[in-house]
C-alpha positions in Angstrom: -231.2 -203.0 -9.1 -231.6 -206.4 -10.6 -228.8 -209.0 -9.9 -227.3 -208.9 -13.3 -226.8 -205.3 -12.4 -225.3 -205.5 -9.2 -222.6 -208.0 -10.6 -221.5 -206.6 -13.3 -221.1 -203.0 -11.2 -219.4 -205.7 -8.9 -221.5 -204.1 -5.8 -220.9 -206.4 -2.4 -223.7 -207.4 -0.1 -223.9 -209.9 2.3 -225.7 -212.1 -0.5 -223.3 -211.9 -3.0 -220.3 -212.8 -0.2 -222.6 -216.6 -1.2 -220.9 -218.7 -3.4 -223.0 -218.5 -6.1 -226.0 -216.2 -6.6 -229.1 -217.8 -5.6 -229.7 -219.1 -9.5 -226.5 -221.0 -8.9 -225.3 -219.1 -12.5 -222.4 -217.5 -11.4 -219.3 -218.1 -8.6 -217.6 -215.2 -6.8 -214.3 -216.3 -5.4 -213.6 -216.2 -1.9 -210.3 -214.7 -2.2 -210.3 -211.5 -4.3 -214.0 -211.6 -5.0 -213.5 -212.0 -8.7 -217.3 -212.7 -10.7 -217.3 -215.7 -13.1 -220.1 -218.0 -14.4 -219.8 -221.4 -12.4 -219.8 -223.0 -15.7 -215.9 -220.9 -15.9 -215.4 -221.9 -12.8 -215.8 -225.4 -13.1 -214.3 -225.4 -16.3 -210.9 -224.0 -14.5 -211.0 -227.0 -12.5 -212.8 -224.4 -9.5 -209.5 -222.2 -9.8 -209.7 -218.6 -9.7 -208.4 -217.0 -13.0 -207.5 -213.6 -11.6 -206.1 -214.9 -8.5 -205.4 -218.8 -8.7 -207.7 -219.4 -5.6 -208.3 -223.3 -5.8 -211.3 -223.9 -4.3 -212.5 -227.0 -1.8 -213.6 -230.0 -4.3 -214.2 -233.9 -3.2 -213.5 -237.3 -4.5 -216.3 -237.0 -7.1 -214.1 -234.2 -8.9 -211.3 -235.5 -8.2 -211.4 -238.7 -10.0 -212.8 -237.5 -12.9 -209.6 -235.2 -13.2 -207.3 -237.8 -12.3 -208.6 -241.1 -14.1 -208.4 -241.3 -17.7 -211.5 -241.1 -18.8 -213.3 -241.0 -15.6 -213.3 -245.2 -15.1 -212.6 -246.4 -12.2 -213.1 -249.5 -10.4 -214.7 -247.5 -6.7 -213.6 -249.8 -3.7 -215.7 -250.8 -0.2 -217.8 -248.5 -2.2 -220.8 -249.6 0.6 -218.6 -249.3 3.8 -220.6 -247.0 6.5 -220.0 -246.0 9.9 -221.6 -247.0 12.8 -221.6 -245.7 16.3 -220.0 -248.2 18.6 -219.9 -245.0 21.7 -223.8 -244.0 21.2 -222.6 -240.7 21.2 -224.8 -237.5 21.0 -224.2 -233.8 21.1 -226.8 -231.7 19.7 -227.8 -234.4 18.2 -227.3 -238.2 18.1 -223.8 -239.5 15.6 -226.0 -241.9 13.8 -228.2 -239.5 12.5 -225.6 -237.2 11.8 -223.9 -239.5 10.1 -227.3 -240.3 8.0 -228.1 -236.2 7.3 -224.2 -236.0 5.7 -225.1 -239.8 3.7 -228.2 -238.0 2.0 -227.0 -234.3 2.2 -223.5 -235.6 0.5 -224.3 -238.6 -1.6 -221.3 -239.7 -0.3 -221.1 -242.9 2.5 -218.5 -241.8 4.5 -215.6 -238.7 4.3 -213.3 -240.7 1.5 -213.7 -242.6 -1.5 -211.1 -245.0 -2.9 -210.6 -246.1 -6.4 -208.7 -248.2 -9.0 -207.8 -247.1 -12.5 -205.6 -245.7 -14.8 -204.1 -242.2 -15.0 -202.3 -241.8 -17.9 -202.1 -245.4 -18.4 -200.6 -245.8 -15.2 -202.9 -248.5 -13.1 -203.1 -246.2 -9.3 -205.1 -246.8 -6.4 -206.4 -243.3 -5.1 -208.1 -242.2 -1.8 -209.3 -239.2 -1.8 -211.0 -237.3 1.1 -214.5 -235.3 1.0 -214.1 -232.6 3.6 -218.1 -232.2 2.5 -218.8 -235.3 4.8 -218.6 -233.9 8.8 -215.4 -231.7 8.0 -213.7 -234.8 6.1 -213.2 -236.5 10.1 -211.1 -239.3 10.5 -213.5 -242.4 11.7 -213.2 -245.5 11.8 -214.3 -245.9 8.2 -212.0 -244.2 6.8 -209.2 -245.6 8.0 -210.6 -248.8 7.1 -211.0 -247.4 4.1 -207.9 -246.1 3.0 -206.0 -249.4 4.7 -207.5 -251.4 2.8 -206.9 -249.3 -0.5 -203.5 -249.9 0.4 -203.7 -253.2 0.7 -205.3 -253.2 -2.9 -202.3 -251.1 -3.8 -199.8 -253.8 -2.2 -201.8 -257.2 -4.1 -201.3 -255.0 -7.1 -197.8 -253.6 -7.0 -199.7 -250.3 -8.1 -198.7 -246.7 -6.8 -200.8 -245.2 -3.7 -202.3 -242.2 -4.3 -204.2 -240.2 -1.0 -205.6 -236.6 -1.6 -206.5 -235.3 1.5 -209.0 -233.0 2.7 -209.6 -233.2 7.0 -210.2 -231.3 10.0 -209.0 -234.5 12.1 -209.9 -237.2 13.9 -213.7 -237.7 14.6 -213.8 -237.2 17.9 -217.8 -238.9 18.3 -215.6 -242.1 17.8 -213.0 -240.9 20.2 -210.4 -243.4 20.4 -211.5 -245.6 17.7 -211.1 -242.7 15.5 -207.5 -242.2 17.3 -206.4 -245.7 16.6 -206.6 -244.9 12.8 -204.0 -242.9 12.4 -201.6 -246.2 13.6 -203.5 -248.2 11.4 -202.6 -246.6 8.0 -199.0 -245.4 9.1 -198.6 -249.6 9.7 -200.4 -249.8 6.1 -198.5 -247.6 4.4 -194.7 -248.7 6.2 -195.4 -252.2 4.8 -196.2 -250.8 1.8 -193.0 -249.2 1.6 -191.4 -252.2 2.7 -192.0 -253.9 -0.8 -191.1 -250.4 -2.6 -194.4 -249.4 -4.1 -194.2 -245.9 -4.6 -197.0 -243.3 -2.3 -198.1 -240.2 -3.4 -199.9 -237.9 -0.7 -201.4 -234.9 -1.8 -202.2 -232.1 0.7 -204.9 -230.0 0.0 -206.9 -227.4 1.7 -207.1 -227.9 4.4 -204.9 -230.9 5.8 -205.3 -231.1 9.7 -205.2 -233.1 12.7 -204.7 -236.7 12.6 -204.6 -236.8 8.7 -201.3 -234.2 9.2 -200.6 -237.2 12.0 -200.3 -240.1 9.8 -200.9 -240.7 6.0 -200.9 -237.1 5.0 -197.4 -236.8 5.8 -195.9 -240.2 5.1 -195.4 -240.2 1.5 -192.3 -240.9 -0.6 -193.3 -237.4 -2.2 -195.2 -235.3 -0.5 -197.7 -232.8 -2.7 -199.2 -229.6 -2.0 -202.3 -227.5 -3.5 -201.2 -223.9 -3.7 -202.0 -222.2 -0.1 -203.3 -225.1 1.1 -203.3 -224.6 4.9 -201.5 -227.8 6.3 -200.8 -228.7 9.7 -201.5 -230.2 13.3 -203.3 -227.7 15.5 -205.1 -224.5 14.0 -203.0 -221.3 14.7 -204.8 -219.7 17.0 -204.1 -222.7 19.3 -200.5 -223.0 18.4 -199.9 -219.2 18.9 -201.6 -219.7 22.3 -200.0 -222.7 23.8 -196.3 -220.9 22.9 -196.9 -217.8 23.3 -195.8 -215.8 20.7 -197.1 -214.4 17.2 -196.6 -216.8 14.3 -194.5 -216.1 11.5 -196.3 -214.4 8.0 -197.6 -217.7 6.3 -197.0 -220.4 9.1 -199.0 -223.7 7.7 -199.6 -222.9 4.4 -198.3 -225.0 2.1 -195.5 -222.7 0.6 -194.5 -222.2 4.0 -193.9 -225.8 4.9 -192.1 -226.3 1.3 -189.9 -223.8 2.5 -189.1 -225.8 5.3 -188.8 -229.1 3.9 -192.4 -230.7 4.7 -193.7 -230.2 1.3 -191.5 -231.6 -1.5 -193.4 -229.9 -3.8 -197.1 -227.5 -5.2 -198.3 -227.9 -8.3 -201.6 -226.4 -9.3 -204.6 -228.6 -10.0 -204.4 -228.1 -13.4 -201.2 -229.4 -14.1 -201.7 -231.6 -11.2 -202.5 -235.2 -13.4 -199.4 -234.3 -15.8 -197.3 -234.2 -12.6 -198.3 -237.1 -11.5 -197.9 -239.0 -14.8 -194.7 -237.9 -14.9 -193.7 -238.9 -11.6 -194.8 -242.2 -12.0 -193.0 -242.8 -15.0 -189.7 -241.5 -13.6 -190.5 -244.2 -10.9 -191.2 -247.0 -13.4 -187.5 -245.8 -14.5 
């Protein structure tokens, strides 16, 4: 039966669970396992149209959506990390670092950038989980602390989308110190009232949830983006008892007043615009 075939009868095999067949012409979602052409997909923004699934994008996709236009100025654009511990696992940090640098594209798990959206100038930082689970090293918190520095000379809004598994632990407590580093960042940042915007999407872990992810003067979510510290499998084993229906999604934690707000991705730069003119007053 030729491919074609198979998805139009909507038949399931362990190939087509992929997500895309191997011509890369059509997306299956995750979620419901609705069929569309990736072309669809990606003009939805890589949402699900029967079932809303928002599926995992980066920085690249991200900025174009957000900046008008897609211009930007990109910032420490060259900024790559190095491994001050030597560390090696299966295999050495450096040249796992190097595989996600040519695998990705990408220098390190975030990207920052200046620019307008909707004729609002906005720094944004925005997370690649693409790039070794979207870790927090030392480079990214360099990174982003310097963004909002950028955001501080410039008395433009912060903006930081984030995508992480945690804190990368190759970098052990170099990686650790990060999370102090932007929470200083960002405290003097509100200290000269310049608005920050963080943005949870899926999913938002570890020492991101520790620091900037959960700092901002509004905070964001993706719909069912899974948001929080530990995973729950450890959480429901280090208490001891079965988790309630939805713990750490993100309806869940707007439910209980982590999460001022969702809004979907398509009507996410709208939002945004018309948060920061509420700001400007």
């Amino acid at each position: 039966m030729s491919w074609f075939k198979r998805i139009k009868e909507g038949i399931t095999t362990s190939t087509h669970e992929k997500k895309e067949t191997p011509d890369g012409l059509w997306n299956q979602c995750p979620k419901c396992k609705h069929i569309i052409t990736s072309a669809e997909h990606k003009a939805n923004l890589y949402c699900c149209p029967n079932c809303n699934y928002h599926s995992r994008i980066g920085s690249k996709e991200y900025f174009r959506l957000l900046f008008d236009n897609n211009k930007f100025l990109e910032l420490d654009s060259n900024m790559s990390s190095s491994d001050p511990l030597s560390f090696k696992d299966k295999k050495k940090y450096s040249d796992r670092v190097k595989s996600m640098q040519k695998k990705t594209g990408l220098k390190d798990a975030v990207r920052t950038g200046y620019g307008n959206l909707k004729g609002n100038k906005v720094v944004i930082a925005c997370m690649d989980f693409s790039f070794i689970g979207g870790s927090m090293g030392s480079v990214v918190g360099e990174k982003i602390s310097r963004a909002i520095d950028y955001a501080r000379k410039n008395k433009s809004p912060m903006i930081i989308i984030s995508k992480s598994g945690g804190a990368r632990m190759m970098e052990a407590g170099i990686s650790l110190m990060q999370l102090a580093k932007t929470s200083a960042k960002l405290a003097l940042l509100a200290k000269e009232k310049i608005p920050y915007i963080s943005i949870c999407t899926d999913p938002t872990f570890g020492g991101a949830t520790a620091s900037f992810s959960m700092l901002g003067d509004i905070n964001i979510a993706e719909p069912k983006a899974l948001i929080g510290f530990a995973g729950p499998k450890v959480v429901k084993e280090t208490i001891g008892k079965d988790l309630p229906n939805g713990f750490q999604t993100a309806e869940f934690l707007k439910d209980h007043g982590f999460i001022d707000t969702i809004i979907e991705r398509k009507q996410l730069k709208e939002k945004l615009a018309q948060i920061l003119r509420i700001i400007k007053g």
